[in-house]
C-alpha positions as CSV (number, residue, x, y, z in Angstrom):
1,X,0.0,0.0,0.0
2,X,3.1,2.4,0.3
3,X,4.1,1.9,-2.8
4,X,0.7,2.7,-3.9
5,X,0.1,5.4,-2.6
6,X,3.9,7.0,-3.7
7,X,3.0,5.7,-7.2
8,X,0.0,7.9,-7.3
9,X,2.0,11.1,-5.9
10,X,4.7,11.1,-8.1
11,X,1.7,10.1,-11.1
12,X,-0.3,13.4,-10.1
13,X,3.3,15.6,-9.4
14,X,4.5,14.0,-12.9
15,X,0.8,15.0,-14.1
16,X,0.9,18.8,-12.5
17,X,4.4,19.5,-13.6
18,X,3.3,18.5,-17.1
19,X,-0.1,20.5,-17.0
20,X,2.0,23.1,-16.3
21,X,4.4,22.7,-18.7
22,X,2.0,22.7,-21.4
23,X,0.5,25.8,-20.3
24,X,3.4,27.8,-20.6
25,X,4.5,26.4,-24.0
26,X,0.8,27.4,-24.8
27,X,0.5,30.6,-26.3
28,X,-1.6,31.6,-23.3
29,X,0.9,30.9,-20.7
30,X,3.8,32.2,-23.7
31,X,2.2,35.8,-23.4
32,X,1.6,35.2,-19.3
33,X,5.4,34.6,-19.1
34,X,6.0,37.6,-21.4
35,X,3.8,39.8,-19.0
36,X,5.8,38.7,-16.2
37,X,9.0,38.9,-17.8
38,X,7.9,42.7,-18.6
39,X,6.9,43.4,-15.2
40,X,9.8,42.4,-13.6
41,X,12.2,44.4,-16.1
42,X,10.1,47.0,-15.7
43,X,10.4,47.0,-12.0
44,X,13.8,46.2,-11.9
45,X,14.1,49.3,-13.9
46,X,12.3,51.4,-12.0
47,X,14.3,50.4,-8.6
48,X,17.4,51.4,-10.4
49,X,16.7,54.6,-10.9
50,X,15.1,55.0,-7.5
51,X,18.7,53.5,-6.0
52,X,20.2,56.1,-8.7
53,X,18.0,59.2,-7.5
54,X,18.5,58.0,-4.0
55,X,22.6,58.0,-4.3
56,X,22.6,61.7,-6.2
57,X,19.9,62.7,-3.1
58,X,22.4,60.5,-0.6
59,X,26.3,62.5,-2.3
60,X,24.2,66.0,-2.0
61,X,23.6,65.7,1.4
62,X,27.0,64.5,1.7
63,X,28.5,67.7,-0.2
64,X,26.1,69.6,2.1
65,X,27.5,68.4,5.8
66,X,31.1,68.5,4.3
67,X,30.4,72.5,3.4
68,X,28.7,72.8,6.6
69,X,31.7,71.5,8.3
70,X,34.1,73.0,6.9
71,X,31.8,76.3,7.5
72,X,31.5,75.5,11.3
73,X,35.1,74.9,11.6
74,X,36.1,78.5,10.0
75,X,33.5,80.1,12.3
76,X,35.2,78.8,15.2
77,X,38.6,79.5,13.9
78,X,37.3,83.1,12.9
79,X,35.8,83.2,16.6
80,X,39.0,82.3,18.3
81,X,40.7,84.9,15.9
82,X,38.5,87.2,17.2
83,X,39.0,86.3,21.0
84,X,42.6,86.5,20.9
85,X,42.5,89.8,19.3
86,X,39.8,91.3,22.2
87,X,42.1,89.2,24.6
88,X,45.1,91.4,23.4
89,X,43.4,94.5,23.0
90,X,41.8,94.4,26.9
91,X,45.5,93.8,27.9
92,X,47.1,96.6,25.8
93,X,43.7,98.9,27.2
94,X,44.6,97.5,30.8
95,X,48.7,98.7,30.6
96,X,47.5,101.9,29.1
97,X,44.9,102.5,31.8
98,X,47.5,101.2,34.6
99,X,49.8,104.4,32.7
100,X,46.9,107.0,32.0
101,X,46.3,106.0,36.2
102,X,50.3,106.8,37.6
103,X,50.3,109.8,35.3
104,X,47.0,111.6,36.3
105,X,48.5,110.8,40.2
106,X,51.7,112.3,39.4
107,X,49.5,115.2,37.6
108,X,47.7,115.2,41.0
109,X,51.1,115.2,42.9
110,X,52.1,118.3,40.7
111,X,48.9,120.3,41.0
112,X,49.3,119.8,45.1
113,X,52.9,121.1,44.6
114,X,52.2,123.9,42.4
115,X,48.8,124.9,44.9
116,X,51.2,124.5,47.7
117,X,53.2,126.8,46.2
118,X,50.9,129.5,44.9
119,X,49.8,129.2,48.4
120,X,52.9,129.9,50.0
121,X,53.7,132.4,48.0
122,X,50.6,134.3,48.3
123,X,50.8,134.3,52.0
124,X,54.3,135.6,51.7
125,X,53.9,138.6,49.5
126,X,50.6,139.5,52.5
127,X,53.0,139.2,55.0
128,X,55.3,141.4,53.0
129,X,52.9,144.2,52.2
130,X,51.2,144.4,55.4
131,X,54.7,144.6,57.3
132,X,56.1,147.8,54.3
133,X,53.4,149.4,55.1
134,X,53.6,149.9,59.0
């Protein structure tokens, strides 16, 4: 009965695959093959360019975050530029305001001296005058 029963599946797998077989030599399952055939090329056409879009849309973007990049890093050169420059300019303002400071106190010193004087000297010549005139 196994043998039977084996003899009868490979008869009706021997019968499909030959059903089929004559099918697609047909001129039915000829044009069915065809169809297929074009659908596939078609679609295999149509991923290609997709995949070809996709790379052009992929090496943009690409060209785009290398200019970017390159743009960030010369801001940030440009902005350390600029630091160093302010650095150096608030220490050359800081030595020239430590100067402009010791000269306006010796300008001070000198105004003292030359009030001191005036004063001294106006006190003397009153002294002098009222004593000439006794």
């Amino acid at each position: 009965m196994n043998n039977l029963s084996e003899i009868l599946v490979g008869a009706g797998s021997t019968g499909a695959l030959a059903a089929v077989w004559a099918f697609l030599r047909s001129a039915t399952g000829r044009a069915l093959v065809s169809r297929i055939r074009k659908s596939i090329v078609s679609e295999t056409q149509s991923l290609r360019a997709a995949i070809e879009n996709l790379a052009q849309v992929v090496e943009t973007q690409g060209q785009s975050i290398e200019w970017l990049r390159e743009e960030l890093t010369n801001t940030r050169r440009e902005l350390e530029e600029a630091r160093s420059a302010l650095n150096d300019k608030e220490n050359r303002l800081a030595v020239e305001n430590e100067k402009l400071r010791k000269r306006v106190a010796e300008l001070e010193a000198q105004v003292k001296a030359l009030e001191a004087a005036l004063a001294k000297r106006t006190r003397s010549r009153k002294s002098t005058t009222t004593g000439g005139k006794k």
